[in-house]
C-alpha positions as CSV (number, residue, x, y, z in Angstrom):
1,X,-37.8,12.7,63.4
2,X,-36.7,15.2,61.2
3,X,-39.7,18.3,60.6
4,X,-40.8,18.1,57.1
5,X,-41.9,21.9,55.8
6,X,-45.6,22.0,56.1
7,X,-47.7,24.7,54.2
8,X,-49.5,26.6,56.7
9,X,-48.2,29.0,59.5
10,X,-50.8,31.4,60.2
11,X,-54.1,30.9,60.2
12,X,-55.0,34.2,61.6
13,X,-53.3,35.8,58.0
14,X,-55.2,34.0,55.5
15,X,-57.9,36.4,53.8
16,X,-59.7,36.3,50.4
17,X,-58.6,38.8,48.0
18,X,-62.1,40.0,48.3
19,X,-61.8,41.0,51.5
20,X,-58.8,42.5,50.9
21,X,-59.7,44.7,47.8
22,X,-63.1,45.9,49.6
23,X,-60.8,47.1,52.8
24,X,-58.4,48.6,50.3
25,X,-61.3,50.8,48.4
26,X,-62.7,52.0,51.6
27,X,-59.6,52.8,53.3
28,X,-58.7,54.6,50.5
29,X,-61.8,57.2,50.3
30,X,-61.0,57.6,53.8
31,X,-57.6,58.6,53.0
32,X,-58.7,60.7,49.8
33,X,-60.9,62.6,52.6
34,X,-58.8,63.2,55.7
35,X,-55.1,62.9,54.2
36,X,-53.0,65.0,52.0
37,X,-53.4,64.5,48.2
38,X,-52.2,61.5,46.0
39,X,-48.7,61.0,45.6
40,X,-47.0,61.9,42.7
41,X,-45.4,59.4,40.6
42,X,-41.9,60.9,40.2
43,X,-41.7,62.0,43.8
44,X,-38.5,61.3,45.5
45,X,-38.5,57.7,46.6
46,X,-40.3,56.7,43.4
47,X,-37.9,53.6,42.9
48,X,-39.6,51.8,46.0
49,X,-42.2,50.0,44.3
50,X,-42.6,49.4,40.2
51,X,-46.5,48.9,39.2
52,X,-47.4,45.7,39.9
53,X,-49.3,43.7,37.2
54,X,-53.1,41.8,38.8
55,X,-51.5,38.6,38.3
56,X,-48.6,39.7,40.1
57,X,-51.0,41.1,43.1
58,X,-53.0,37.7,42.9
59,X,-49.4,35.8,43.0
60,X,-48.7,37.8,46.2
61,X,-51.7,37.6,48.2
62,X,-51.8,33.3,46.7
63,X,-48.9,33.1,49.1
64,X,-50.0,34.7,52.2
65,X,-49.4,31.9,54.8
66,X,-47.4,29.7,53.0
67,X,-44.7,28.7,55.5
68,X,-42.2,25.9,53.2
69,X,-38.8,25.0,54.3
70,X,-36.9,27.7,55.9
71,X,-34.2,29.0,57.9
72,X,-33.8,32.7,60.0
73,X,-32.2,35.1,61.4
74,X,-33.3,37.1,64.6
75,X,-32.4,40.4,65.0
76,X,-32.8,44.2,66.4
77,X,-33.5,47.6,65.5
78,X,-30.5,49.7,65.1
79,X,-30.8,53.1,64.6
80,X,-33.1,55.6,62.5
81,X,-32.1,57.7,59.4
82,X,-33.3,59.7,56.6
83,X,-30.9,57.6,54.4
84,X,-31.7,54.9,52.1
85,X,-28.3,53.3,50.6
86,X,-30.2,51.6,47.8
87,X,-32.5,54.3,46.6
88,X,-30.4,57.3,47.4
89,X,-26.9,56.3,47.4
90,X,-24.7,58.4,48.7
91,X,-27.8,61.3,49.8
92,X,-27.7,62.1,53.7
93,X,-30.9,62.6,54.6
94,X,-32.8,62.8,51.3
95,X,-35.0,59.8,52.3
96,X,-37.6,59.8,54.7
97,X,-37.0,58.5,58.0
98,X,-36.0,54.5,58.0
99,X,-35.6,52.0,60.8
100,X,-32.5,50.3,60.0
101,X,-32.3,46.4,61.6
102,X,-29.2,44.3,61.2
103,X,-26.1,46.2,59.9
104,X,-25.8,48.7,62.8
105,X,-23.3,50.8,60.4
106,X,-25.5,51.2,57.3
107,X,-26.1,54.6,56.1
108,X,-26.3,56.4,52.4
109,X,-22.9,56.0,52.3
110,X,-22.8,52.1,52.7
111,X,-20.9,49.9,50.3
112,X,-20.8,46.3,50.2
113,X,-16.8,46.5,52.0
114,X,-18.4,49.1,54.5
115,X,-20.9,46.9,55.5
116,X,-18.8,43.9,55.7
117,X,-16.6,45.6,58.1
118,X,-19.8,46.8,59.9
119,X,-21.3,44.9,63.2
120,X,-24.6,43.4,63.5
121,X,-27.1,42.9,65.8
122,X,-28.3,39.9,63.8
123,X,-28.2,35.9,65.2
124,X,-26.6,34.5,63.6
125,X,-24.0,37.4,63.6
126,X,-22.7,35.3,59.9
127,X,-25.8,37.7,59.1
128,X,-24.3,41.3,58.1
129,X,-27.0,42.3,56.3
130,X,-28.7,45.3,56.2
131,X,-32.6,45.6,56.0
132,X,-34.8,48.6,56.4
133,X,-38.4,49.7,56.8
134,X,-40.0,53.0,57.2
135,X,-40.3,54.1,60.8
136,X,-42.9,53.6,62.8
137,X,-45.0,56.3,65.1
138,X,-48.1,56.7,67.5
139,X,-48.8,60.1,67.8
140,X,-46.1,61.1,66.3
141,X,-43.1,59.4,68.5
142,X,-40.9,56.9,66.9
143,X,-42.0,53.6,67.9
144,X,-39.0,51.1,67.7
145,X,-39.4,47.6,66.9
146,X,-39.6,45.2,69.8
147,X,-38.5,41.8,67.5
148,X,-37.9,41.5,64.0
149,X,-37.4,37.2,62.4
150,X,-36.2,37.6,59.3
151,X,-37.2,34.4,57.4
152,X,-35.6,32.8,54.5
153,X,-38.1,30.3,53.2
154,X,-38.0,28.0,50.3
155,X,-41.7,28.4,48.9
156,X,-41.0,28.1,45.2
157,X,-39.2,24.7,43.8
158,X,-37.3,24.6,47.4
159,X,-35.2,22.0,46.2
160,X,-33.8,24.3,43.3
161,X,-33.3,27.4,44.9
162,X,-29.7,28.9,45.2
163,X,-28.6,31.3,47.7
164,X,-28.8,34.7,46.6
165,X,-25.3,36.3,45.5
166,X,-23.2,38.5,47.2
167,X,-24.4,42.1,47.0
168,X,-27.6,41.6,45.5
169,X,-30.4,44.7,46.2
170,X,-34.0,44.2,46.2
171,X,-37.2,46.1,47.6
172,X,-40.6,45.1,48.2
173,X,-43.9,47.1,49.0
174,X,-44.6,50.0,47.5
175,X,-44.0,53.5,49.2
176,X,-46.4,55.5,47.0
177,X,-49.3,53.3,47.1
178,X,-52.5,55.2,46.3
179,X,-54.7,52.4,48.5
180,X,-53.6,49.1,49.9
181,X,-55.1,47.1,47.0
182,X,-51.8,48.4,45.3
183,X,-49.2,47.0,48.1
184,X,-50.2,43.1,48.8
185,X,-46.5,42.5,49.9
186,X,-47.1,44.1,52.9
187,X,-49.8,43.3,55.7
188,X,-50.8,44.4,59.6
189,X,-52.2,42.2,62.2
190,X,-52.4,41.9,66.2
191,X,-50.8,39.3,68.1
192,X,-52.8,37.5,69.6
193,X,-55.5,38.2,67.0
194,X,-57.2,36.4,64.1
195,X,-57.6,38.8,61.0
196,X,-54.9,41.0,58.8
197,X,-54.9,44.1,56.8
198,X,-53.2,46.0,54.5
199,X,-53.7,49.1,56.5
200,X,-53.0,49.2,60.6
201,X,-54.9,47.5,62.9
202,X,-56.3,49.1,65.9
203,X,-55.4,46.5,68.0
204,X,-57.1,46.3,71.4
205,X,-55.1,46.6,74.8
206,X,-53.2,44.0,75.7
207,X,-51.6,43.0,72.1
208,X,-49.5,44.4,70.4
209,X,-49.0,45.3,66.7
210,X,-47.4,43.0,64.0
211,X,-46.3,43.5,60.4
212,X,-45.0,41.3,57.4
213,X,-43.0,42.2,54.0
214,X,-42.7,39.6,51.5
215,X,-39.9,39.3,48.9
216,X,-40.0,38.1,45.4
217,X,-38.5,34.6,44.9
218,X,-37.1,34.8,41.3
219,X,-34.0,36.2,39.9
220,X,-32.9,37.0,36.3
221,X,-29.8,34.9,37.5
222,X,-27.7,38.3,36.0
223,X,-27.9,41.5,37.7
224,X,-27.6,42.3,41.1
225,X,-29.6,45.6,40.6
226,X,-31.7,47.4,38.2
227,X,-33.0,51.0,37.5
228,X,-35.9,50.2,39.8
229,X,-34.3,47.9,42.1
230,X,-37.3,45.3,41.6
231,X,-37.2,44.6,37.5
232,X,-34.4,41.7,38.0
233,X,-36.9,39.9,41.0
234,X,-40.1,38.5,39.9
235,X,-43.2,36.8,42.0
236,X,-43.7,33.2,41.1
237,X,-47.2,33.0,40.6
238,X,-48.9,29.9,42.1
239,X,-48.5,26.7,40.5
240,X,-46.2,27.9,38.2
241,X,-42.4,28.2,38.7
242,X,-40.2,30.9,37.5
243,X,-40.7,32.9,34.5
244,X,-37.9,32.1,31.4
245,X,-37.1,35.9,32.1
246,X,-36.4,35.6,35.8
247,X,-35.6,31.7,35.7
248,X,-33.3,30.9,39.0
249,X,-35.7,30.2,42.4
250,X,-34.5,31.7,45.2
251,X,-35.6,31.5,49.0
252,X,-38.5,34.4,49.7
253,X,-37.0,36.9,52.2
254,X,-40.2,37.9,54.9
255,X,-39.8,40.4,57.6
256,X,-41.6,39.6,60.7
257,X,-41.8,42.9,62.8
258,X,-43.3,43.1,66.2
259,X,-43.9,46.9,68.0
260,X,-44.8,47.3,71.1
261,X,-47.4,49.1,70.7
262,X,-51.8,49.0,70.0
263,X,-54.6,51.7,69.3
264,X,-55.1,54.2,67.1
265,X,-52.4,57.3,66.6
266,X,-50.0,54.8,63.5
267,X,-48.3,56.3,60.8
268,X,-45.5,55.6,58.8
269,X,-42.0,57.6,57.5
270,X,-42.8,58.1,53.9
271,X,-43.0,60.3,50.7
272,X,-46.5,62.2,50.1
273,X,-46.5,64.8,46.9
274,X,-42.6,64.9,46.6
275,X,-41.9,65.4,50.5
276,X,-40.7,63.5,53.2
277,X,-43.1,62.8,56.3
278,X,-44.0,61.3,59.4
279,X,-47.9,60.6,58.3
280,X,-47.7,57.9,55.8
281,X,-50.6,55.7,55.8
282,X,-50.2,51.8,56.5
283,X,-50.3,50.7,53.2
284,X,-47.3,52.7,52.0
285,X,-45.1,49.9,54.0
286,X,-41.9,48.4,52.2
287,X,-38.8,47.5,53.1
288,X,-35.2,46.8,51.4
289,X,-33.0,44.0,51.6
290,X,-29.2,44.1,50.3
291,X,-27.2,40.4,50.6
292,X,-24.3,41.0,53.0
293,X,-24.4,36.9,54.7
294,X,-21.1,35.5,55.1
295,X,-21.8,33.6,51.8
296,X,-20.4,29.9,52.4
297,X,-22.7,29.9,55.7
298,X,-25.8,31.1,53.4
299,X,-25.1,28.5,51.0
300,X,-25.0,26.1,53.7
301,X,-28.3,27.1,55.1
302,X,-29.9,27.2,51.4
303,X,-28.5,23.8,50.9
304,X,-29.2,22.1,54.3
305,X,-33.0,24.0,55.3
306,X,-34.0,25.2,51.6
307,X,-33.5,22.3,49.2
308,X,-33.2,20.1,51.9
309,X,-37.3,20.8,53.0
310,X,-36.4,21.5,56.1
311,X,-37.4,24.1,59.3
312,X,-34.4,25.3,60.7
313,X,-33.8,27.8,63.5
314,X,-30.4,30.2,64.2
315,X,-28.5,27.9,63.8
316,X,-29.2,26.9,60.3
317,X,-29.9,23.2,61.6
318,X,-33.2,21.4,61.2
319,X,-35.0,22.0,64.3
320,X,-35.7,18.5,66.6
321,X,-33.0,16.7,65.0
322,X,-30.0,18.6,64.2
323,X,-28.1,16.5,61.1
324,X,-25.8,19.2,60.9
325,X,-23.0,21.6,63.4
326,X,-23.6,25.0,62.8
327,X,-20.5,26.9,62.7
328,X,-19.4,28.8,66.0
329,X,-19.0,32.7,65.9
330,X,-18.3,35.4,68.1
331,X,-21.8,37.3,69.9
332,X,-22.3,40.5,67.9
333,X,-21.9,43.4,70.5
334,X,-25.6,44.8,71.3
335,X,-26.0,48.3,69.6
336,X,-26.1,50.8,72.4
337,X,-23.8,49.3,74.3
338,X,-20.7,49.3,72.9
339,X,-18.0,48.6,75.5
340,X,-14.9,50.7,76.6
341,X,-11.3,49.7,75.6
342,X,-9.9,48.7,71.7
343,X,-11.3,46.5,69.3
344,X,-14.1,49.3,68.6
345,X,-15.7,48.5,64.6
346,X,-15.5,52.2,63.4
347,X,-17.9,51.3,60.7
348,X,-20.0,50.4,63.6
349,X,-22.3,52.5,65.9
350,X,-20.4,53.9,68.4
351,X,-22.2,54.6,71.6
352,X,-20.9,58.4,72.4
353,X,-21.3,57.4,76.4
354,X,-18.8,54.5,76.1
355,X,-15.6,56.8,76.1
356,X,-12.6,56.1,77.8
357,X,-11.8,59.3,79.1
358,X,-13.4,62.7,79.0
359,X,-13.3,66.0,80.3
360,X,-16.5,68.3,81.2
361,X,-19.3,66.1,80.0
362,X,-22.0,63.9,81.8
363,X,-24.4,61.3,80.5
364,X,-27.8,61.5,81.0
365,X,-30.9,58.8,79.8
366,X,-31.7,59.9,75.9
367,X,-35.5,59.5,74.2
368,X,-33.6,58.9,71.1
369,X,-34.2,55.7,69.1
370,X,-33.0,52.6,70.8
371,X,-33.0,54.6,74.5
372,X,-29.9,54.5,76.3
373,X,-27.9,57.5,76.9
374,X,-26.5,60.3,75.8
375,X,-23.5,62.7,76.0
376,X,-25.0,66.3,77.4
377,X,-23.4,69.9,79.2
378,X,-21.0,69.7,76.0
379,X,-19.8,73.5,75.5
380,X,-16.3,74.7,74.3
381,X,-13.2,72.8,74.9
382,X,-14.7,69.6,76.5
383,X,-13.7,66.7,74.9
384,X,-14.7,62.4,74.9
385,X,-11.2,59.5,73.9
386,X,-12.1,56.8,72.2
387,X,-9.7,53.8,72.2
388,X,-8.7,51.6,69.3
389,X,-11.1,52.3,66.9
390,X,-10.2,49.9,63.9
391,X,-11.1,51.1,60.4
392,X,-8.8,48.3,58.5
393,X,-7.4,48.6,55.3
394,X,-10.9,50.3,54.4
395,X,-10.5,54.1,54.0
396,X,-13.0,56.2,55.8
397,X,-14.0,59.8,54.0
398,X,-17.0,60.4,56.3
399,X,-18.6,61.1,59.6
400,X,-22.0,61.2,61.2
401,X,-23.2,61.9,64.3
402,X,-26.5,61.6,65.8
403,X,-26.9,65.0,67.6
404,X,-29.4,67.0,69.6
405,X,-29.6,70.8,70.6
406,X,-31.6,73.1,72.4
407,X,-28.7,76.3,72.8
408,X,-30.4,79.3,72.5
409,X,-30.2,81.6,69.5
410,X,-26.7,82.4,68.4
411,X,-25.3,79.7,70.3
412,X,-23.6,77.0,68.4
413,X,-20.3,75.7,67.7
414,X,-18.1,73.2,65.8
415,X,-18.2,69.1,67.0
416,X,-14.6,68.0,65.8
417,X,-12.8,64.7,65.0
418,X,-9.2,63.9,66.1
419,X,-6.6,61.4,65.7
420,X,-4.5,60.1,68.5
421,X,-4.3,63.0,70.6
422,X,-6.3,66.0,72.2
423,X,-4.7,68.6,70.0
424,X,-3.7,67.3,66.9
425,X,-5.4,68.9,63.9
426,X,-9.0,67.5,63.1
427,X,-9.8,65.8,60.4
428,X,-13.4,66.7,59.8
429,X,-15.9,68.6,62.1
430,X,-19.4,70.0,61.4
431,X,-21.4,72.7,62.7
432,X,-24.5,72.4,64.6
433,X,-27.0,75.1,66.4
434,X,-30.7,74.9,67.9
435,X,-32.7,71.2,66.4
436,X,-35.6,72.3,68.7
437,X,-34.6,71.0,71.4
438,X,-32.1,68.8,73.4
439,X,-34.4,65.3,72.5
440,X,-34.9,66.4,68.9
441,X,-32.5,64.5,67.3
442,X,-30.9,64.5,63.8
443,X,-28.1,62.8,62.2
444,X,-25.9,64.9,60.9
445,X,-22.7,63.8,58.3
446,X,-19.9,65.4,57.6
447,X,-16.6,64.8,55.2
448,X,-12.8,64.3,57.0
449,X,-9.6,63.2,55.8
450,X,-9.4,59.3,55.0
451,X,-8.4,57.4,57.8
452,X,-6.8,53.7,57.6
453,X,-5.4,51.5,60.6
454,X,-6.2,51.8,64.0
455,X,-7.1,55.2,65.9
456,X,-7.9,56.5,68.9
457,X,-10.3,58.8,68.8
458,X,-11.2,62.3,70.1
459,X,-14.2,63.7,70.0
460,X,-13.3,67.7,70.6
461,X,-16.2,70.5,71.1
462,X,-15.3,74.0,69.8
463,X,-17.2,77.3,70.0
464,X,-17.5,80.7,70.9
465,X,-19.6,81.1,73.6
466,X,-19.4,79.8,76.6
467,X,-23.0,77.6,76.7
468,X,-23.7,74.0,76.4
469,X,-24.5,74.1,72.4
470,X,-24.7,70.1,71.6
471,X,-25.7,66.6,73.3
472,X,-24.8,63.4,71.3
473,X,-26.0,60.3,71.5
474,X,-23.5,58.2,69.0
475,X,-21.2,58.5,65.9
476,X,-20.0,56.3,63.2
477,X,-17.4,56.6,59.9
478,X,-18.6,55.5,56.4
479,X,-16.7,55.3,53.1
């Protein structure tokens, strides 16, 4: 038999609003007391999270638990920036600190060609898209996710909803919330555990912490944006299908993130009073989702597990009874370990221990984000080869790397980017001194000259001292 959708998935999630709203006021005193002072309303960030009307809160919290037809895609944390390439297009590190999932080459810089050039981590790897959330921390270390489902799930008039278009940007949650009555899109639990919140849970040893982000599902059917990056998406409230202004039903997007992590010590990246921290409460979580699918294979799935009412996995096939062959496609290479050799994406994360050749440098185990290694004893004149690094016919005009140092003061020096041989000229290089320390890491851009075709590349370390002045833990290009 094939599985009809059925209208419940977790039991331990459904709470009255009641509940919900008393949690939120007390929370909030508590924050009023103990935390820094209420965020300002044109703070940078603002455009995560328009005021949400009560029916539109009601509408949200009506559909906590409703599970409808559906289909998903499985995927990993990729790296950590303070970019956000829907909010602050084209600003390095004006956001606070996001985890990205999916799109392992999304940063400010990202454009819709950049990122579908990029890799993913995503299965299905047809899934290029990028999404983001705040970062997560205990005690103030990052906590990456352990799983993250993204579902795709057909809980308003299912059998009319279209796949969403290519390029479209949304957000959901609200990163200046004032108390968790005023962010219902986002909740916190413990698996195994029974209740939810709006705030963290202090979830007892031996479970670990779990959060969800739901989407709106209705579209103006015209723009694929707006000023606030939420006006063209609406929330179907229940019983009633999509407002004449926002008419065309669409599948709700819901994050499903699981850390590996319980107790006390949880914050979030966020913006407090105009400024970008590590201490943002629980109910400050939001996310962003920007439509990057290989388009006929979403259509597919809309058509097959959305209108169709059906549960699907991966694949995009009911699950039990497959009526359907999902198409084949290569595995997406895991970020963090990109291989050796050519066919290197060089939109994608690069991995700065996976050179070919190099001279003077070692690898040693990194506590950056994602763990693996890093590139360290880097002082003047060493050098790492890349092979084949394929940028395409899309023109790259920047660099970042993710860097760490702990030279002492007035050591620094210059890391460098060359084409094709050891000592051709470089096309871009930035500076980089002291971070506070050889773990603290930062991702650092910087411009070069546009770069087509297919490379190899040279990372080339420059300075004038004669001190290790730089570890590095990966690199990528961007537009």
């Amino acid at each position: 038999m094939k599985p009809r959708a059925v209208r419940t998935r977790y039991v331990f999630i459904i709470l009255s609003a009641a509940v919900l709203l008393v949690a939120g006021a007390v929370v909030s005193r508590l924050w009023a007391v103990a935390g820094p002072a209420a965020p300002d309303a044109t703070a940078a960030h603002a455009g995560h999270g328009a005021p949400l009307s009560q029916a539109d809160k009601q509408a949200i919290l009506s559909q906590v638990g409703i599970r409808g037809s559906e289909f998903k895609a499985e995927c990993r944390g990729s790296h950590i920036a303070g970019d956000d390439p829907i909010v602050k297009f084209g600003q390095f590190g004006a956001s606070h600190i996001h985890q990205f999932i999916g799109n392992t080459s999304t940063n400010a810089g990202s454009t819709q060609d950049s990122l579908r050039a990029g890799a993913t981590n995503c299965s299905p790897s047809a899934d290029k898209t990028p999404y983001w959330v705040p970062a997560l921390y205990k005690n103030g270390v990052l906590v990456p996710p352990e799983t993250v489902v993204i579902y795709y799930q057909g809980i308003t008039d299912g059998a009319r909803a279209v796949a969403y278009p290519q390029g479209l940007k949304m957000v959901a949650g609200k990163a200046l919330a004032a108390t968790p009555a005023d962010n219902p899109a986002a909740r916190w639990n413990c698996v195994p555990g029974g209740a939810s919140s709006q705030d963290f849970m202090d979830c007892p040893g031996g479970t670990k912490l779990q959060t969800y982000l739901n989407f709106p599902t209705c579209w103006d059917g015209k723009n694929l944006d707006s000023a606030d990056h939420i006006s063209h998406m609406a929330y179907a409230h229940d019983g009633i299908p999509c407002p004449a202004d926002h008419p065309v039903p669409v599948p709700r997007v819901q994050y499903l993130i699981t850390y590996p992590v319980n107790g006390t010590g949880l914050t979030l990246g966020g913006t407090r009073n105009g400024v970008n921290v590590t201490t943002a409460p629980g109910w400050t979580f939001h996310g962003d989702f920007w439509n990057v699918w290989d388009q006929a294979e979403l259509q597919r799935r809309v058509k097959t597990c959305i209108n169709g009412g059906f549960i699907c996995g991966t694949d995009g096939c009911p699950i039990g009874d497959p009526p359907c062959v999902a198409p084949t496609s290569p595995t997406p290479t895991p970020s963090g370990s990109t291989p050796p050799g050519n066919g290197r994406d060089g939109f994608g994360t690069i991995q700065a221990e996976s050179f070919d050749s190099q001279n003077g440098l070692t690898v040693q185990t990194t506590t950056d984000a994602g763990g693996g290694q890093n590139l360290t004893t880097v002082n003047n004149g060493n050098w790492a080869l890349y092979k084949g690094v394929t940028f395409g016919a899309s023109t790259a005009r920047q660099f970042s790397a993710r860097v760490a140092s702990g030279a002492p003061g007035g050591v620094s020096g210059l890391v460098e980017v060359r084409l094709d041989g050891v000592n051709a000229a470089p096309i871009g290089n930035f500076a980089i001194a002291n971070t506070g320390g050889w773990q603290t890491w930062r991702t650092v851009p910087a411009n070069i000259t546009g770069v087509t075709g297919t490379h190899d590349v040279y990372l080339t370390f420059t300075s004038g001292q004669p001190a290790d002045f730089v570890n590095v833990n990966w690199f990528t290009f961007g537009p």
